[in-house]
C-alpha positions as CSV (number, residue, x, y, z in Angstrom):
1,X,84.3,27.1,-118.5
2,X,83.1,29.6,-121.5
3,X,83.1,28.3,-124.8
4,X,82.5,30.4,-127.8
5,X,85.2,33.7,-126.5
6,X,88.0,32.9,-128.1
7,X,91.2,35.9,-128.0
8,X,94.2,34.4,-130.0
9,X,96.6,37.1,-129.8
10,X,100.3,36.8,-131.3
11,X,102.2,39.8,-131.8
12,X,105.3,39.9,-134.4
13,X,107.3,42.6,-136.0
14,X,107.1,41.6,-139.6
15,X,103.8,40.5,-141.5
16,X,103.3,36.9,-143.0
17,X,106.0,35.8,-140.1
18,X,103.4,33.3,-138.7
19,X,100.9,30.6,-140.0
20,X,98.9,27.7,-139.1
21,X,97.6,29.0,-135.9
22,X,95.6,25.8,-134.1
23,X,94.1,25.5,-131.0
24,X,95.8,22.3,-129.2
25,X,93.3,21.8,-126.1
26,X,93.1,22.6,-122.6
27,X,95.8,23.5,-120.2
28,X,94.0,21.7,-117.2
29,X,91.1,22.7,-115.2
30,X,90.8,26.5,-116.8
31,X,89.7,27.8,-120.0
32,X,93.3,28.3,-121.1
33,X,94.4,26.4,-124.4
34,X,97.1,26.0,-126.1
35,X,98.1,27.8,-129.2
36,X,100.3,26.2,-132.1
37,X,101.4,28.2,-135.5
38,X,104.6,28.4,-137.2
39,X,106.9,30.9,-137.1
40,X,108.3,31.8,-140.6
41,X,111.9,32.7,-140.9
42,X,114.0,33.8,-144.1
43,X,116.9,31.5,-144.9
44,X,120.0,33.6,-144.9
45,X,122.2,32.6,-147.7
46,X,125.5,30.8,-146.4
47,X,128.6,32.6,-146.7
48,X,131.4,30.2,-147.4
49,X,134.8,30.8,-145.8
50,X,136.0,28.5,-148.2
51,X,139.2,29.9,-149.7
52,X,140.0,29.4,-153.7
53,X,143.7,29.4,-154.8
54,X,144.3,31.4,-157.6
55,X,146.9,29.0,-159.4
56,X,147.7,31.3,-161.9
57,X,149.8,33.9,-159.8
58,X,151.5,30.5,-158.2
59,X,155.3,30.6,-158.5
60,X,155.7,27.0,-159.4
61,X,159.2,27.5,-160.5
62,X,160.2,28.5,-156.5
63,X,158.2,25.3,-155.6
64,X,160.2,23.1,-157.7
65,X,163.1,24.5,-156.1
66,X,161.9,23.8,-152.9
67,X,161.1,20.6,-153.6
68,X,165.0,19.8,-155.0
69,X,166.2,20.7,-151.9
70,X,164.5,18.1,-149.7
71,X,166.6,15.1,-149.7
């Protein structure tokens, strides 16, 4: 095994997307090792498909009709 070469190569498309690169030991009998980092990912803001009700246009008058003629 050769110690002291050490080529950690990780290719992304945007800058700052990974950190904390570590080496995590051997992968058996070779002078692989495993690499561990974090990939960094923007959090999206939610879009909420919650509707609001816009009580102001509501007929209520048609609702109260409605309503009377449930017996």
């Amino acid at each position: 095994m050769r110690r002291g070469a050490t080529l950690d190569l990780v290719l992304t498309n945007k800058e700052r997307l990974v950190k904390n690169m570590n080496l995590k030991g051997s992968l058996g009998c070779n002078d692989h090792e495993m690499v561990e980092f974090k990939i960094l990912r923007v959090v999206r803001k939610a879009h909420s498909k919650l509707a609001t009700l816009d009580f102001r246009r509501a007929d209520f008058g048609l609702f109260r009709d409605l309503l009377g003629r449930v017996p």
